[in-house]
CHARMM internal coordinates of N, CA and C (Angstrom, degrees):
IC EDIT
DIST 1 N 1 CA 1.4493
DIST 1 CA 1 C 1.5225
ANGL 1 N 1 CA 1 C 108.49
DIST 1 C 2 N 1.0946
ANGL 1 CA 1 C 2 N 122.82
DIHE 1 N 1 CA 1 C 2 N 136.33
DIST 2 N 2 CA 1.5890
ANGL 1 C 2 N 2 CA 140.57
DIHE 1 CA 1 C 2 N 2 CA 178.47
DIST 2 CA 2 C 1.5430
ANGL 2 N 2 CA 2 C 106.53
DIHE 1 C 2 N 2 CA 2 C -62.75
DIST 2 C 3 N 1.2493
ANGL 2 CA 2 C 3 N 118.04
DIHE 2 N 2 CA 2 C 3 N 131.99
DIST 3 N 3 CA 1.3734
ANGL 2 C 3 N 3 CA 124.71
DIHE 2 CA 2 C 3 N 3 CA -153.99
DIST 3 CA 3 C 1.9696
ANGL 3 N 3 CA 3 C 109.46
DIHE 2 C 3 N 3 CA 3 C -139.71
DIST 3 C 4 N 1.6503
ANGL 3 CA 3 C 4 N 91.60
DIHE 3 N 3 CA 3 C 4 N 115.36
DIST 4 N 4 CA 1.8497
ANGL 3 C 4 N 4 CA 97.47
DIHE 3 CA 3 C 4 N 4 CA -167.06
DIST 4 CA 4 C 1.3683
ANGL 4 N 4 CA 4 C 100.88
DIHE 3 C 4 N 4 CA 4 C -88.36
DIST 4 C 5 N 0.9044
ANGL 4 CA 4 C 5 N 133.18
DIHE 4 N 4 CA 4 C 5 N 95.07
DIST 5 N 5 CA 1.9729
ANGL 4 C 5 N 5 CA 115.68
DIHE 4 CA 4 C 5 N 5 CA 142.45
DIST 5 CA 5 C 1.5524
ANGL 5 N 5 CA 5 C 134.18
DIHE 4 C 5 N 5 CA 5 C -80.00
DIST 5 C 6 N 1.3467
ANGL 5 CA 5 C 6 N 93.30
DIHE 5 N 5 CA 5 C 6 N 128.94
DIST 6 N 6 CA 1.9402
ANGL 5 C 6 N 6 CA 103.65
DIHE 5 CA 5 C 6 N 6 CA -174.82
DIST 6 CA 6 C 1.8663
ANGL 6 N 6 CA 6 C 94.38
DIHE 5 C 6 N 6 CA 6 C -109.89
DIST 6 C 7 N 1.3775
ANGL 6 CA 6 C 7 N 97.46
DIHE 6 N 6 CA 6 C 7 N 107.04
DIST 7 N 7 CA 1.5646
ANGL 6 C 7 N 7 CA 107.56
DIHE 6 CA 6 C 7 N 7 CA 168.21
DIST 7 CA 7 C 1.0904
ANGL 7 N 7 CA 7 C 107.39
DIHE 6 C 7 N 7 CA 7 C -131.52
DIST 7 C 8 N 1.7855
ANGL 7 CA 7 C 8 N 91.10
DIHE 7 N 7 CA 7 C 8 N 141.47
DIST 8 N 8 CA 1.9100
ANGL 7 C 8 N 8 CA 109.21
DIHE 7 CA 7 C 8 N 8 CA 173.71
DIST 8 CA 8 C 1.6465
ANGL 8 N 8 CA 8 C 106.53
DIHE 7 C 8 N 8 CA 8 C -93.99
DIST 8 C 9 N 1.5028
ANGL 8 CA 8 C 9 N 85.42
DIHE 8 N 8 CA 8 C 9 N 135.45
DIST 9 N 9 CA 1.6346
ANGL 8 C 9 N 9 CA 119.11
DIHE 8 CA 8 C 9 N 9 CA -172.21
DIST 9 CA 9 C 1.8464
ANGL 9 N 9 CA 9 C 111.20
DIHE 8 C 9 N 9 CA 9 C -59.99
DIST 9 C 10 N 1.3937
ANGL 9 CA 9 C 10 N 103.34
DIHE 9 N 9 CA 9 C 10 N -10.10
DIST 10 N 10 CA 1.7346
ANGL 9 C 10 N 10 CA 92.65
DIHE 9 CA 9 C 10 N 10 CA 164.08
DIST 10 CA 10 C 1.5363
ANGL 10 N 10 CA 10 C 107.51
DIHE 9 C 10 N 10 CA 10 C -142.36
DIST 10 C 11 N 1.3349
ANGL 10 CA 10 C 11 N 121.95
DIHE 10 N 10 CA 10 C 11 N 45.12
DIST 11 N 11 CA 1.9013
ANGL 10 C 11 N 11 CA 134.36
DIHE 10 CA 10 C 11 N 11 CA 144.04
DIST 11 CA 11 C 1.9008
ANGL 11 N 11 CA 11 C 95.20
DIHE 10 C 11 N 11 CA 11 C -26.20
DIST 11 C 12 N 0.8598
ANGL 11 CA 11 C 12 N 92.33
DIHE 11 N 11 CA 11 C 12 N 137.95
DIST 12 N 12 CA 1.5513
ANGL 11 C 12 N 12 CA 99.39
DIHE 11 CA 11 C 12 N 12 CA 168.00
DIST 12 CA 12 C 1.3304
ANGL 12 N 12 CA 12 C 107.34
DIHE 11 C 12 N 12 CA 12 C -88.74
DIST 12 C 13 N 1.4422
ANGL 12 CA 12 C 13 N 114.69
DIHE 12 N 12 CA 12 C 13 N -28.42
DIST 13 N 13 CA 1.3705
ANGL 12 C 13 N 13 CA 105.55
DIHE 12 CA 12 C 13 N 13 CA -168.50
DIST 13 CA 13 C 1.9130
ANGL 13 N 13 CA 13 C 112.90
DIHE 12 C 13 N 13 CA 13 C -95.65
DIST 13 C 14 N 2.1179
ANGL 13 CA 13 C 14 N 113.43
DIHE 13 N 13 CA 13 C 14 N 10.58
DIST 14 N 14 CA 0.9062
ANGL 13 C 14 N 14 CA 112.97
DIHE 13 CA 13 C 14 N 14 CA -147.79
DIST 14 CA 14 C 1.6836
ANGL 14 N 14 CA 14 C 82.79
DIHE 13 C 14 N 14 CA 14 C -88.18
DIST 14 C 15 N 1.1823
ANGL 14 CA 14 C 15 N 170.14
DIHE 14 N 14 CA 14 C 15 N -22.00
DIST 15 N 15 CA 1.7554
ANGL 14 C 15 N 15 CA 151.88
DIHE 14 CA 14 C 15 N 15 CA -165.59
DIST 15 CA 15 C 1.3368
ANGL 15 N 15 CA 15 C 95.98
DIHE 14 C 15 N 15 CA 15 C -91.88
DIST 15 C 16 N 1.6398
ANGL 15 CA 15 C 16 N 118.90
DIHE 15 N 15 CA 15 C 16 N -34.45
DIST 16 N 16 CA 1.6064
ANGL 15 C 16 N 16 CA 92.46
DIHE 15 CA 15 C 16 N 16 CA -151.49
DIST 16 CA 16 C 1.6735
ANGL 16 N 16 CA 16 C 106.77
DIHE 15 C 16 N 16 CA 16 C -115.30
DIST 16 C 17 N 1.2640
ANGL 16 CA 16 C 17 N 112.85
DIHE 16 N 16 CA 16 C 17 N -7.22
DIST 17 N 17 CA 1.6314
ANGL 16 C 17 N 17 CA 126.56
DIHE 16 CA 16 C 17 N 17 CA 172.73
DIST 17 CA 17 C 1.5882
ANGL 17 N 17 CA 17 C 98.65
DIHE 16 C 17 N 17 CA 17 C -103.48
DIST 17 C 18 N 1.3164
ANGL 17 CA 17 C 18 N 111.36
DIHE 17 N 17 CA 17 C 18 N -95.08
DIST 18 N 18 CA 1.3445
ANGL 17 C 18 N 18 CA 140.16
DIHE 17 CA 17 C 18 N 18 CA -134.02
DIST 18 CA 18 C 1.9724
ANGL 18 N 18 CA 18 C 95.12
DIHE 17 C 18 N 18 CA 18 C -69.63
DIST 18 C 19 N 1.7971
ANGL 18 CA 18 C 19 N 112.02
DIHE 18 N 18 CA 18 C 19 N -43.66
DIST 19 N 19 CA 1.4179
ANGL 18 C 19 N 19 CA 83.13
DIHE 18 CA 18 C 19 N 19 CA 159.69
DIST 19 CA 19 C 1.8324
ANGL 19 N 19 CA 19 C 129.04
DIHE 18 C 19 N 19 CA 19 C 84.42
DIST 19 C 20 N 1.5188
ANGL 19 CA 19 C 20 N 95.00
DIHE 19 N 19 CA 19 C 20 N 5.49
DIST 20 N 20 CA 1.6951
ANGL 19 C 20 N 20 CA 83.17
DIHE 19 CA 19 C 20 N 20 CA -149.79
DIST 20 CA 20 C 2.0730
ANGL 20 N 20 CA 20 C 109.45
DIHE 19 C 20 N 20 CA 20 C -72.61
DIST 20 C 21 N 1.0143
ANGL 20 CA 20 C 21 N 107.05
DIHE 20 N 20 CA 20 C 21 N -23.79
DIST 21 N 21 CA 1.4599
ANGL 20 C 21 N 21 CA 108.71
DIHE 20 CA 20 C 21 N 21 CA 167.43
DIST 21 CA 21 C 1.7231
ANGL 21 N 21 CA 21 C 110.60
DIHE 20 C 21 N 21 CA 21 C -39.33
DIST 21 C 22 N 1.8947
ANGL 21 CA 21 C 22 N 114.70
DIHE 21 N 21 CA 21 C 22 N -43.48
DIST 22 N 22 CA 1.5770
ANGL 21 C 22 N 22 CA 101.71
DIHE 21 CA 21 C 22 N 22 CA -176.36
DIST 22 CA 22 C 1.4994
ANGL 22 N 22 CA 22 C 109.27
DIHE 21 C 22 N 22 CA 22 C -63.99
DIST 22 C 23 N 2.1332
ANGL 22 CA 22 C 23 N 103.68
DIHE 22 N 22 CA 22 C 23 N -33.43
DIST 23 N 23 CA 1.3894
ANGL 22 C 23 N 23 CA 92.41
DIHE 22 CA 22 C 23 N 23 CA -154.73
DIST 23 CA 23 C 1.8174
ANGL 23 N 23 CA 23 C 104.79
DIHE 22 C 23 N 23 CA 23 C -84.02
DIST 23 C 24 N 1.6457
ANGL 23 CA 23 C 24 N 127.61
DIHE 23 N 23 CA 23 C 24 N 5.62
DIST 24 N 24 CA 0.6829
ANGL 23 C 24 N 24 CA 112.01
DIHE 23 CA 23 C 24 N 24 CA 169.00
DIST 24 CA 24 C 1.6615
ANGL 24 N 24 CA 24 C 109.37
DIHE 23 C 24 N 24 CA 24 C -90.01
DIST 24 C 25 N 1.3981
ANGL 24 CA 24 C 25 N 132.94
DIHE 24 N 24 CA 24 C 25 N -26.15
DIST 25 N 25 CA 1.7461
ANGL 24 C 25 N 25 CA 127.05
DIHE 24 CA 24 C 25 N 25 CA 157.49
DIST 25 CA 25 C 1.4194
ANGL 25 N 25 CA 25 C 95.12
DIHE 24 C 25 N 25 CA 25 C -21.18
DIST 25 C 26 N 1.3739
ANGL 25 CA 25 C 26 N 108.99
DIHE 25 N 25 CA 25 C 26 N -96.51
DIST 26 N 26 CA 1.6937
ANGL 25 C 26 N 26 CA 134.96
DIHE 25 CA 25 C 26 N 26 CA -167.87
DIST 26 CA 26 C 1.4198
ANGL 26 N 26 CA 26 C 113.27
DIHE 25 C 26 N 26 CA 26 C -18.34
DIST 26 C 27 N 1.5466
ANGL 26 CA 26 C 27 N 123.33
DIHE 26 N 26 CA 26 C 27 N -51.37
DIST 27 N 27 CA 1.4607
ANGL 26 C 27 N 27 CA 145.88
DIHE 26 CA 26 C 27 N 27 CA 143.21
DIST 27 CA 27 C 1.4727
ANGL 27 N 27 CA 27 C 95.83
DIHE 26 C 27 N 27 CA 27 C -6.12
DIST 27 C 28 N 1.3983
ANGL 27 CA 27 C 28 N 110.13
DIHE 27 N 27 CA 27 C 28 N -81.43
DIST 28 N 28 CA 1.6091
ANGL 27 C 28 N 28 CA 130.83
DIHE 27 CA 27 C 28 N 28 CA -137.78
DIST 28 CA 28 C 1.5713
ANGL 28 N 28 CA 28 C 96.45
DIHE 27 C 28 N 28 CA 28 C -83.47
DIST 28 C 29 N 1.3462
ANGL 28 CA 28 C 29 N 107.27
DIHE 28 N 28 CA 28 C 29 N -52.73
DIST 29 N 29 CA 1.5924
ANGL 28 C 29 N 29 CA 104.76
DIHE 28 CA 28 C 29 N 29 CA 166.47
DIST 29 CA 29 C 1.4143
ANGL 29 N 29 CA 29 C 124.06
DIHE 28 C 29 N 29 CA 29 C -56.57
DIST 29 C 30 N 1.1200
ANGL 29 CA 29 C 30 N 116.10
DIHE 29 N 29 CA 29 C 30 N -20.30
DIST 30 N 30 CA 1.8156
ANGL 29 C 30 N 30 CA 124.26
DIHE 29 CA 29 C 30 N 30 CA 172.58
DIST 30 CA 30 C 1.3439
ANGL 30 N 30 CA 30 C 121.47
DIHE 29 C 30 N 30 CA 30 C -99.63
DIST 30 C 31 N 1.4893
ANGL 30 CA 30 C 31 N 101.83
DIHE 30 N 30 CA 30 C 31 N -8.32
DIST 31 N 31 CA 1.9724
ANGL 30 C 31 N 31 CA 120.85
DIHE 30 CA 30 C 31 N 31 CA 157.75
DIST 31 CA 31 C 2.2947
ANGL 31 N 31 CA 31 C 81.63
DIHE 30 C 31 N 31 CA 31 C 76.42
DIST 31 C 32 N 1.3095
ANGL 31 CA 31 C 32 N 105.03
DIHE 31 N 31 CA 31 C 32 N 34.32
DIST 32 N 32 CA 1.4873
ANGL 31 C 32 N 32 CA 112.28
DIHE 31 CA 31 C 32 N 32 CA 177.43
DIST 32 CA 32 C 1.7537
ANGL 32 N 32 CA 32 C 111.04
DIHE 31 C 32 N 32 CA 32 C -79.83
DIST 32 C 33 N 1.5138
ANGL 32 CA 32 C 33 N 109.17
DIHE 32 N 32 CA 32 C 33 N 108.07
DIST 33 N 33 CA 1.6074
ANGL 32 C 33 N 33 CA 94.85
DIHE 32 CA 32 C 33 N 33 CA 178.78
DIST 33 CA 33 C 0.8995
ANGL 33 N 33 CA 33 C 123.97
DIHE 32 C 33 N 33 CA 33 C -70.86
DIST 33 C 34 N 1.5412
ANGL 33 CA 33 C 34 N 127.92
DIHE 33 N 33 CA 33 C 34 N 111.48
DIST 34 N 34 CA 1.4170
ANGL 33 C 34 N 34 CA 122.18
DIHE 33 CA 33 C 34 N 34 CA -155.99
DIST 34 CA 34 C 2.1292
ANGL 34 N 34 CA 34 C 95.32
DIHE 33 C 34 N 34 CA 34 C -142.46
DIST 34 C 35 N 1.2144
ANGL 34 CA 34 C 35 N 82.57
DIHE 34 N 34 CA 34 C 35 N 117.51
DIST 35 N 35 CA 1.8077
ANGL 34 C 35 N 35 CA 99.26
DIHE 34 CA 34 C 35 N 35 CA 168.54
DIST 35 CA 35 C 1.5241
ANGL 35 N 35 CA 35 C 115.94
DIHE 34 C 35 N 35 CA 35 C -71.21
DIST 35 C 36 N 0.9660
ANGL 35 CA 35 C 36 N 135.69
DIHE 35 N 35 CA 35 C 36 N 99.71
DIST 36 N 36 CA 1.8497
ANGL 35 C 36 N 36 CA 114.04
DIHE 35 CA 35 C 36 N 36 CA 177.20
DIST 36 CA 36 C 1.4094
ANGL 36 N 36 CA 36 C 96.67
DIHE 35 C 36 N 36 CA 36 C -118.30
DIST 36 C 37 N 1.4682
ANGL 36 CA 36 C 37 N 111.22
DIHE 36 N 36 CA 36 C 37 N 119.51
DIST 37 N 37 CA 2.0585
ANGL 36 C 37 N 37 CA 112.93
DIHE 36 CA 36 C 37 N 37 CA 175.02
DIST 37 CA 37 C 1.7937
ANGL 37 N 37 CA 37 C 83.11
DIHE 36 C 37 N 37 CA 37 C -109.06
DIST 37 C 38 N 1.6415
ANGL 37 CA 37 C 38 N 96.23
DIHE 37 N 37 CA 37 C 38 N 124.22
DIST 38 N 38 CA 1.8391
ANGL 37 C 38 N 38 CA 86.93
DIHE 37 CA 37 C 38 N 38 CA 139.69
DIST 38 CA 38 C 1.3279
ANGL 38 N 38 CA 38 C 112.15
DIHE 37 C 38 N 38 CA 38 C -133.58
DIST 38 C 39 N 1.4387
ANGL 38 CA 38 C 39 N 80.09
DIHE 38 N 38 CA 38 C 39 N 147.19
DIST 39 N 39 CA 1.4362
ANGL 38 C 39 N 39 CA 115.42
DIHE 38 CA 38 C 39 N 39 CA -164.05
DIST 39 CA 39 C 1.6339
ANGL 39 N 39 CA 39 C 121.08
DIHE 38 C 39 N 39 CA 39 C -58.57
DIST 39 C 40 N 1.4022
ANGL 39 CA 39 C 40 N 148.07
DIHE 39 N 39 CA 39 C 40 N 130.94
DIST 40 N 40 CA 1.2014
ANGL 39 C 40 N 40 CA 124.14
DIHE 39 CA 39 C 40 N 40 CA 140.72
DIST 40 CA 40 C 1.4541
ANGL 40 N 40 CA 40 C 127.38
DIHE 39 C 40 N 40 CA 40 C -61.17
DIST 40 C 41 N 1.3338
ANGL 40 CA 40 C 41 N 122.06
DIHE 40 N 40 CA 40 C 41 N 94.18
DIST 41 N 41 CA 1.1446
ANGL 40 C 41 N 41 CA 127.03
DIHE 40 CA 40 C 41 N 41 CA -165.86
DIST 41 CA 41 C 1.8102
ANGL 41 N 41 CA 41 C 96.51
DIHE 40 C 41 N 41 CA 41 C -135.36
DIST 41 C 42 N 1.4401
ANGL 41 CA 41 C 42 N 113.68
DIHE 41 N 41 CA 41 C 42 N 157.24
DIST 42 N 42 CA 1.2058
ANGL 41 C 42 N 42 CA 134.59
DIHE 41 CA 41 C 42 N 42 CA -179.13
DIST 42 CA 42 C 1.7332
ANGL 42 N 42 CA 42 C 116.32
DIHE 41 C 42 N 42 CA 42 C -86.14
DIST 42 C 43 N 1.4170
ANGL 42 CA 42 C 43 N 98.56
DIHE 42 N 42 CA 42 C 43 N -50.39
DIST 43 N 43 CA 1.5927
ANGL 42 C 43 N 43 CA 109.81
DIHE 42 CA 42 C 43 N 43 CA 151.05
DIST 43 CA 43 C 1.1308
ANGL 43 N 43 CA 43 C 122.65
DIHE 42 C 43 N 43 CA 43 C -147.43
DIST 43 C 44 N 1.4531
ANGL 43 CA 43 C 44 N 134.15
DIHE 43 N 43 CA 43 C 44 N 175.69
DIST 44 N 44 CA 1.1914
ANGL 43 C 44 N 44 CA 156.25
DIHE 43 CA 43 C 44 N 44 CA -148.40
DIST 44 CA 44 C 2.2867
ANGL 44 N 44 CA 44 C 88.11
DIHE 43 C 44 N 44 CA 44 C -110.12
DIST 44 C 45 N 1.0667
ANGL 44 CA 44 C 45 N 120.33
DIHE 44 N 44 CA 44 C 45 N 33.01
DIST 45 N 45 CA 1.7155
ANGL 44 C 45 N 45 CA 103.98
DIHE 44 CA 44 C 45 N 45 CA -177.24
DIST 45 CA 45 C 1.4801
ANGL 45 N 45 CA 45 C 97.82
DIHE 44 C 45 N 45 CA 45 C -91.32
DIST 45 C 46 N 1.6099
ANGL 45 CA 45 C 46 N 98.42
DIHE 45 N 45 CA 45 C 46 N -175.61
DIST 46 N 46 CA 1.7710
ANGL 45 C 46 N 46 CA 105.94
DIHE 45 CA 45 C 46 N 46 CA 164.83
DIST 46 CA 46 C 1.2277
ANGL 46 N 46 CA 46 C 135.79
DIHE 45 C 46 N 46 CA 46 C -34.36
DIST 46 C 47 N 1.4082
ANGL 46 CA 46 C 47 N 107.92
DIHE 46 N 46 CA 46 C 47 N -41.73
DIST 47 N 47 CA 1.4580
ANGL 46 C 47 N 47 CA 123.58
DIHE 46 CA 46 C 47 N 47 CA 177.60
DIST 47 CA 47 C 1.7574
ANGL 47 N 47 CA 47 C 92.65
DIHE 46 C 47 N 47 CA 47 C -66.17
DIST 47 C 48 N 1.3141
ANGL 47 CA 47 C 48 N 147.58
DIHE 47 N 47 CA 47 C 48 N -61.37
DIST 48 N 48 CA 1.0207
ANGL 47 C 48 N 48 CA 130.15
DIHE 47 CA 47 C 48 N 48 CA -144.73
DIST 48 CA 48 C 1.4820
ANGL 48 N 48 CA 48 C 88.94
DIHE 47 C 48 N 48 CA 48 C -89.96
DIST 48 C 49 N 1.3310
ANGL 48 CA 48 C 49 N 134.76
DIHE 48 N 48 CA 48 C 49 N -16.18
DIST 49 N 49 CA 1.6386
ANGL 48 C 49 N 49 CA 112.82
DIHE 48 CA 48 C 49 N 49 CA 142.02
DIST 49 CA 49 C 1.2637
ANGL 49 N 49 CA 49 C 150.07
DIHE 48 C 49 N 49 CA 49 C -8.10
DIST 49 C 50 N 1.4595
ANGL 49 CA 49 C 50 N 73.16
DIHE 49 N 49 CA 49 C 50 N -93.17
DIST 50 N 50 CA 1.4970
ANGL 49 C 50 N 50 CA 117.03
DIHE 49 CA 49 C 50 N 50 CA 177.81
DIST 50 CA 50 C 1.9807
ANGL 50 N 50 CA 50 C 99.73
DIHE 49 C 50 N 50 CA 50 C -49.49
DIST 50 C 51 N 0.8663
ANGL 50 CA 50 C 51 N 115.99
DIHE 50 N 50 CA 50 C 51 N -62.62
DIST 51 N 51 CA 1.2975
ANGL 50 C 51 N 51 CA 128.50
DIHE 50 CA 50 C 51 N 51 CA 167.03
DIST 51 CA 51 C 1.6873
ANGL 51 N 51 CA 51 C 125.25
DIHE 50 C 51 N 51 CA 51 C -17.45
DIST 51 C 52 N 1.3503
ANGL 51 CA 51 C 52 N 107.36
DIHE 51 N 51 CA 51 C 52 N -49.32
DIST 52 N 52 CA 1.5240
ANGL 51 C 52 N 52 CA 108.32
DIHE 51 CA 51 C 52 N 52 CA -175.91
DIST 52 CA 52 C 1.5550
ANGL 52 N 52 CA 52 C 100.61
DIHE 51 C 52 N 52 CA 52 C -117.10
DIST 52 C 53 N 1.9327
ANGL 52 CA 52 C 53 N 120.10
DIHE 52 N 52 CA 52 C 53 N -0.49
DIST 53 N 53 CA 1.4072
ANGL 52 C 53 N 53 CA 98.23
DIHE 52 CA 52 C 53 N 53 CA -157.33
DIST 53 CA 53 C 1.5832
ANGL 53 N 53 CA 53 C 109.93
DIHE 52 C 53 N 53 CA 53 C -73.48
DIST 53 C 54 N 1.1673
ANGL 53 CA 53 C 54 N 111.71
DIHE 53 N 53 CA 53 C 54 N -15.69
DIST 54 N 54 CA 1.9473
ANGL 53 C 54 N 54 CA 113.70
DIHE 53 CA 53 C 54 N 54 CA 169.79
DIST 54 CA 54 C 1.4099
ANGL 54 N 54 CA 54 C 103.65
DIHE 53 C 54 N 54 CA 54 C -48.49
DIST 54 C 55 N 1.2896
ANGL 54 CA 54 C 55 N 116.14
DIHE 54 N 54 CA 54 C 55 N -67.41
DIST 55 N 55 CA 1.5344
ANGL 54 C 55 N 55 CA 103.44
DIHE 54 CA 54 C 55 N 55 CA 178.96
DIST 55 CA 55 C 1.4532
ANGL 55 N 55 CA 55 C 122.05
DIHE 54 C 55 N 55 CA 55 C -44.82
DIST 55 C 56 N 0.8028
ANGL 55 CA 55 C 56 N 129.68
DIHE 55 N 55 CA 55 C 56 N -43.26
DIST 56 N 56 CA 1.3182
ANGL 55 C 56 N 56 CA 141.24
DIHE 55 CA 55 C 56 N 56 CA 177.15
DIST 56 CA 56 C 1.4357
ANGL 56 N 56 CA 56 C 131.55
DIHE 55 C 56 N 56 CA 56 C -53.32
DIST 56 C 57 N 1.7484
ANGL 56 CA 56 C 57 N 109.08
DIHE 56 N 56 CA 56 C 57 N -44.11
DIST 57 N 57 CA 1.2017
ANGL 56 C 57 N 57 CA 132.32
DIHE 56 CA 56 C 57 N 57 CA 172.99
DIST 57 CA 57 C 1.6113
ANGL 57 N 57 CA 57 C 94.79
DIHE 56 C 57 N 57 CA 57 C -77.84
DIST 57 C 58 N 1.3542
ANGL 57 CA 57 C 58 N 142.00
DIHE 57 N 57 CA 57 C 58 N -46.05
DIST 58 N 58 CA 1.5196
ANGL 57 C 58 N 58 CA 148.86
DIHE 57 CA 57 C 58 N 58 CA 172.25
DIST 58 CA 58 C 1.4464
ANGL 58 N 58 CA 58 C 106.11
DIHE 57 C 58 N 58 CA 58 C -55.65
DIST 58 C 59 N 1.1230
ANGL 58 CA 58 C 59 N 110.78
DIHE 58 N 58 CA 58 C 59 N -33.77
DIST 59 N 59 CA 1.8364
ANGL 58 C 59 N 59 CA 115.85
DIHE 58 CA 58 C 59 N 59 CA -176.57
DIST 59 CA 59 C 1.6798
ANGL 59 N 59 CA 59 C 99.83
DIHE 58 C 59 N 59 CA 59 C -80.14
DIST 59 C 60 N 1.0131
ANGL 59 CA 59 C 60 N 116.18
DIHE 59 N 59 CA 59 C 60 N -64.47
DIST 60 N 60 CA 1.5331
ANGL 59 C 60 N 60 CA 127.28
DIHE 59 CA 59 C 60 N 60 CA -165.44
DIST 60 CA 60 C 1.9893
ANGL 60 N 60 CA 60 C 97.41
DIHE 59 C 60 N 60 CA 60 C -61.38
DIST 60 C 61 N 1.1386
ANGL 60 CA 60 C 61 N 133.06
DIHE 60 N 60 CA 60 C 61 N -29.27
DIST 61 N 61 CA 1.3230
ANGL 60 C 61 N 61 CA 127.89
DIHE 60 CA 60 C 61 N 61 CA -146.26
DIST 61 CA 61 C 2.0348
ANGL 61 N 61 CA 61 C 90.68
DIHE 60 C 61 N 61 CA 61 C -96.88
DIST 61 C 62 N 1.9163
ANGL 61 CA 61 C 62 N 104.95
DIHE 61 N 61 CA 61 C 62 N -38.98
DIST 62 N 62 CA 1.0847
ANGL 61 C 62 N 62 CA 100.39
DIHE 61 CA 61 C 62 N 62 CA -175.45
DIST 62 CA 62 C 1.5064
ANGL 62 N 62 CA 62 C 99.56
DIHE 61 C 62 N 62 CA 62 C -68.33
DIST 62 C 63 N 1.4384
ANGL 62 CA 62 C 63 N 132.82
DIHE 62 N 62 CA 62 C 63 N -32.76
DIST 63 N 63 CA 1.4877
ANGL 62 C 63 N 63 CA 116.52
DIHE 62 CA 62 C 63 N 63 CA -150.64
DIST 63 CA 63 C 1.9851
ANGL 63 N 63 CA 63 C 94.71
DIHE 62 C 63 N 63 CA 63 C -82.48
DIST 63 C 64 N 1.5679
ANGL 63 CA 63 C 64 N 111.44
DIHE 63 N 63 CA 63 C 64 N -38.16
DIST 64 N 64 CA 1.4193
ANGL 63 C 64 N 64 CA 109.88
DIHE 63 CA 63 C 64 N 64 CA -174.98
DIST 64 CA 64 C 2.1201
ANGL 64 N 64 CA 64 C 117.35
DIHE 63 C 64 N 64 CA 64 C -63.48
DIST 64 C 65 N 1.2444
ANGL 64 CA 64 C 65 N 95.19
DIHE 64 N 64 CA 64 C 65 N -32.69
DIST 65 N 65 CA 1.4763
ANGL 64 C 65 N 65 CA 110.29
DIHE 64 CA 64 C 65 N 65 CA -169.61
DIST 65 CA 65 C 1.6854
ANGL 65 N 65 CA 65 C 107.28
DIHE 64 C 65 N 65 CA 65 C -104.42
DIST 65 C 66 N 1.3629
ANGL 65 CA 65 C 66 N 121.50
DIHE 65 N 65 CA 65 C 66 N -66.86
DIST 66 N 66 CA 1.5741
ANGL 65 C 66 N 66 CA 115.27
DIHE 65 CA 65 C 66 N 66 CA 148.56
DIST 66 CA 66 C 1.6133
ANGL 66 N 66 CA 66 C 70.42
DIHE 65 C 66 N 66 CA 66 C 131.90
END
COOR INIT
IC SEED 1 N 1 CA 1 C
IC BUILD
């Protein structure tokens, strides 16, 4: 299944945990359809939630229902 990530561009935890540049390699090497947006965002709170979760619920509904 095709897989969205919405990440903000200064996570504290995004170089040394979270990583997402390897897990998009791994993606590409596994021919994995994988969306990754990051965000210019200030932080990662509700608001930056709240923010993309429409897309998300629109992403997830086309891949479960078609």
């Amino acid at each position: 299944m095709p897989t969205l990530i919405d990440q903000g561009d200064n996570d504290p935890f995004l170089a040394g945990q979270l990583q997402p540049a390897v897990l998009a390699e791994v993606a590409r090497q596994k021919a994995w359809p994988l969306t990754l947006r990051i965000q210019p965002v200030t932080t990662t709170s509700y608001y930056f939630i709240a923010s993309f979760i429409e897309d998300h619920l629109r992403f997830h509904a086309q891949h479960l229902f078609g």
